[in-house]
C-alpha positions in Angstrom: -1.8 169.4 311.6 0.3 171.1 314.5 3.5 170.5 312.4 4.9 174.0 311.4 7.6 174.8 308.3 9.2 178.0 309.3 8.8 180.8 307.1 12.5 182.8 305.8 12.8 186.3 304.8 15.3 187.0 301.7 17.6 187.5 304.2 17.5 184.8 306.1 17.5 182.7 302.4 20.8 184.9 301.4 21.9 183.4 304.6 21.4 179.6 304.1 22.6 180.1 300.7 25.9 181.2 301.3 27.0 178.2 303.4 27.3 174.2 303.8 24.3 173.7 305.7 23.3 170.2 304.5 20.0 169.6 302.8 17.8 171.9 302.5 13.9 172.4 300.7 12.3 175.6 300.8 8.7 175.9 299.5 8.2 179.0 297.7 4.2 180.2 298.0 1.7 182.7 297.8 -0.7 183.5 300.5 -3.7 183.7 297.9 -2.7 180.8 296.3 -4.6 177.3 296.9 -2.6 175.5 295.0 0.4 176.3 297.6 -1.4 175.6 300.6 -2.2 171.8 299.6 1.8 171.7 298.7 3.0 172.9 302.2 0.0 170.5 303.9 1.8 167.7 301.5 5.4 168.6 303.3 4.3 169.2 307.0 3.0 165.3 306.3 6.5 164.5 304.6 8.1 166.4 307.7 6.1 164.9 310.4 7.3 161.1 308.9 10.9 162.4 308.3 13.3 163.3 305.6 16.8 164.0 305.1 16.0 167.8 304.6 15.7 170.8 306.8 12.4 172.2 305.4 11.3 175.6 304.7 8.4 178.1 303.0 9.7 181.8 301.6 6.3 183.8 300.1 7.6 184.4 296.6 6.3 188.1 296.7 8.9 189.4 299.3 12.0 187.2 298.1 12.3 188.5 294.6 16.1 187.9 294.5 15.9 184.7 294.7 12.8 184.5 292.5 14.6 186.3 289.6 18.3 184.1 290.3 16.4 180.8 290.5 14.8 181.4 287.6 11.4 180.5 289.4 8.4 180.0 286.6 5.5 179.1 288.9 4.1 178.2 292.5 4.3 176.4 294.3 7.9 175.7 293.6 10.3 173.1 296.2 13.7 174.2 295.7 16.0 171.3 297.2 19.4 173.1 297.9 22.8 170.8 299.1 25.6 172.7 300.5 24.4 176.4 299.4 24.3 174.9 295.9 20.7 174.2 293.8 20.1 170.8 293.1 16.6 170.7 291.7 13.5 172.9 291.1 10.4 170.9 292.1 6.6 172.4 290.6 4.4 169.6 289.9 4.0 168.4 293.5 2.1 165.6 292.8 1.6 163.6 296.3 3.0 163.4 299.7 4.1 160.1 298.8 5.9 161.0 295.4 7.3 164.1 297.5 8.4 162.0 299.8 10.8 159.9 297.5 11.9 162.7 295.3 13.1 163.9 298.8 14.6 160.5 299.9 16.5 160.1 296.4 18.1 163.7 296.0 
């Protein structure tokens, strides 16, 4: 699958949310963590068909502000941001077609 999700720093994620950027998903992973990998596989498919989301990936271990203010309990975890604001908290990513709707509907 040549279709790439661009990684953010915490920076870059302090950046997006501060401002009306749209719809936006960002993947929170761990490199060591199989589980993740599937996930962002499932959303490079979702991506290459097309949503109404800029998508992302952040590695949990270097974005722990955002781990800690998002309350994040697990990975992998899809947070779907609209306008700078958090809309939903995805972790049971069950298909690409199931995250294909929930990222259709929201």
């Amino acid at each position: 699958m040549n279709s790439t999700i661009t990684e953010l720093t915490e920076e870059q994620l302090h950046h997006m949310a501060s401002i009306e950027i749209g719809r936006v998903a960002i993947l929170f992973t761990s490199p060591f963590c199989g589980t993740c990998k599937v996930a962002l596989t499932m959303l490079q498919i979702v991506q290459a068909v097309g949503v109404p989301y800029s998508l992302y990936q952040a590695n949990i271990n270097y974005t722990p502000y955002f781990r800690d203010i998002w309350q994040l309990r697990s990975i992998p975890a899809l947070v779907l941001i609209h306008n700078g604001n958090v809309i939903d908290i995805v972790y049971a990513i069950q298909s690409v077609d199931s995250l294909y709707t929930k990222l259709q509907i929201n």
